[in-house]
N, C-alpha and C positions, 0 to 999 in steps of 0.2 A: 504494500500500500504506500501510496507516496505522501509528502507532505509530511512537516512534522508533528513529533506529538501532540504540542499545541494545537494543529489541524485537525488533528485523528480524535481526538480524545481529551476536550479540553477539562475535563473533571481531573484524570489520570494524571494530564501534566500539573496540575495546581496540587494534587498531592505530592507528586515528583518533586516541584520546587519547595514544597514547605519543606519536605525532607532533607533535601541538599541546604534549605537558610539552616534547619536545625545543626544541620553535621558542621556549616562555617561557622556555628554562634560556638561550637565545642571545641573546633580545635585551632579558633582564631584569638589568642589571645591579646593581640595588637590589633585589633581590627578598631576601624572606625569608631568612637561612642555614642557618634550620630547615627550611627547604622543601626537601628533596633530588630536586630535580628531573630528574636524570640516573636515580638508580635507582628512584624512580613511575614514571617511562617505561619503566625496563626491566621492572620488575613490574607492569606492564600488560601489556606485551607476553607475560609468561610467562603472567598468568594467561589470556589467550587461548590462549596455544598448548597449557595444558593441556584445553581446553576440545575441542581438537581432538584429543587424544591419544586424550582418553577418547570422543572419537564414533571414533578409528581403531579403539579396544579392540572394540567393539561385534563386529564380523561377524569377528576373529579367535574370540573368545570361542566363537560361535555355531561358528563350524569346528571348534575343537578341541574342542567336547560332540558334534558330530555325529561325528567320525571316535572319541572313546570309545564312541559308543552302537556304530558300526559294528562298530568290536572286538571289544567284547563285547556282543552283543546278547540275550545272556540273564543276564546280571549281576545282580544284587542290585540296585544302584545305577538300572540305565536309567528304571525310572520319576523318579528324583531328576534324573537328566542331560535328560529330555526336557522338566521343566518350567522345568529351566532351560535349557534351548533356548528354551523360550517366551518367558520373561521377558529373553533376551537379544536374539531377533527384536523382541520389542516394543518394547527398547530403541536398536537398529539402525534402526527404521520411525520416531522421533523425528524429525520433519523438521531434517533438519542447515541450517543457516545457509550461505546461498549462498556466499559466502567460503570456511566450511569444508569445506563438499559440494566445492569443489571441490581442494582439498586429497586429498582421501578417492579421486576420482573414477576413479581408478588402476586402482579394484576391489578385488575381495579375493583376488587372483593372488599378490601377494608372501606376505601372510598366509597362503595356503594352501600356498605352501613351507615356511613355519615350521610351523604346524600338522600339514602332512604329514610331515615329516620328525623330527619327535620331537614336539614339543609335550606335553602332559602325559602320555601314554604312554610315554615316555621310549626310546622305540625307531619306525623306518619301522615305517607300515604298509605288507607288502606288496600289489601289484596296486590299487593307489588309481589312477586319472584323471591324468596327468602333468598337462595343464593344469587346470587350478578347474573343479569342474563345473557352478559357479553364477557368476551376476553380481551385483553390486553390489544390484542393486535386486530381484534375487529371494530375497535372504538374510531379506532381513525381510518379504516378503508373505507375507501369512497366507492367502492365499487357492490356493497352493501351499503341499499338505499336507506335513506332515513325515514322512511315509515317501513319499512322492512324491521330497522328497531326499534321505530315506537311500536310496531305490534308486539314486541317483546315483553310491551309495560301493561298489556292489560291485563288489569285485574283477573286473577284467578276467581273464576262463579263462586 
């Protein structure tokens, strides 16, 4: 694969380089005292793990517009909530960095507890799917139509 780590995998390099601030902050004893090598390394590391946060937001986002649209499916709003279904699917389908893809890899089973159980509706919806009705990798295929998943949400009789 070309390009480097920083291309390929920018989570993986932000832990890389905290590790390498950590190893100068150990065996630099002359080193700059401007240089605050303990917290670069830790603000590397945060800014990967925000990196990761925001690909976890991704397929909650996308749950909690599809169980609104479910709700209320004649709303005002559902033409608004579907094109941001779109735009969060398309953000989900962002290929994640393998380091973070596997962070993520979990699914979107925990998420679909929080989303099911109040999430922006501020109340369960009743008769929803006990487990996720989608996996990981069908939240963002666009080739799985979107009422192809909201028929996913209806209510068990």
């Amino acid at each position: 694969m070309d390009g480097s780590l920083h291309d390929r995998d920018f989570y993986a390099w932000t832990l890389e380089q905290a590790a390498a601030l950590r190893r100068l902050a150990e065996t630099r004893a002359n080193h700059d005292a401007a240089l605050d090598l303990p917290h670069l390394a830790e603000a590397m590391e945060d800014l990967g793990s925000a990196q990761v946060e925001k690909m976890r937001s991704h397929p909650l986002l996308v749950l909690e517009h599809l169980l609104l649209i479910a709700h209320a499916p004649h709303s005002t709003a559902v033409n608004h909530r579907r094109g941001d279904v779109r735009v969060f699917r398309r953000n989900a389908a962002r290929p994640g960095r393998p380091s973070m893809r596997r962070l993520v890899e979990t699914g979107p089973e925990g998420e679909w507890h929080v989303a099911a159980a109040a999430g922006k509706l501020g109340q369960p919806l009743p008769g929803l799917p006990i487990p996720c009705p989608f996996t990981l990798d069908e939240l963002p295929d666009e080739d799985l139509a979107l009422d192809q998943i909201l028929a996913r949400l209806t209510p068990d009789p």
